[in-house]
Residue, then its C-alpha position, 0 to 999 in steps of 0.5 A: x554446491x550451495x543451495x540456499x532456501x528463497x528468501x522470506x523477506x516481506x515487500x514493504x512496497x506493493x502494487x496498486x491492486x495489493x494496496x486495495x486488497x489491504x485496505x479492503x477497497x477498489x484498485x480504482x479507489x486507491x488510484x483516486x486517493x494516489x491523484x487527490x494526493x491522499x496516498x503517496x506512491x513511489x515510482x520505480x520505472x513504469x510500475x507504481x508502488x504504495x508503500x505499507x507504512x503510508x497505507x497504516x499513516x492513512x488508516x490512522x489519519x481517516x480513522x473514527x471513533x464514535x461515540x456519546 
């Protein structure tokens, strides 16, 4: 019998409520930016998905640097 271990490939897509946790911010904050058109989502039946990639293009977008 072959038994082979769980894979441990990372998701590159994730739920609503992971993207909030990535980004350090609400679930309701993340669903604006999705409506705004600021975070691209995919949809795979019913569930919504954000993928990672678009999450790290939207910190570099917003992203500050202040200074003199």
């Amino acid at each position: 019998m072959n038994q082979s271990k769980p894979s441990s490939v990372e998701s590159r897509l994730i739920s609503e409520q992971e993207a909030a946790r990535y980004l350090g911010i609400s679930y309701w904050t993340i669903r604006d930016l999705r409506f705004r058109g600021d975070l691209p989502s995919v949809k795979i039946l019913r569930r919504v998905l954000i993928d990672k990639k678009d999450l790290d293009d939207y910190i570099a977008r917003v992203k500050k640097v202040e200074g003199p």
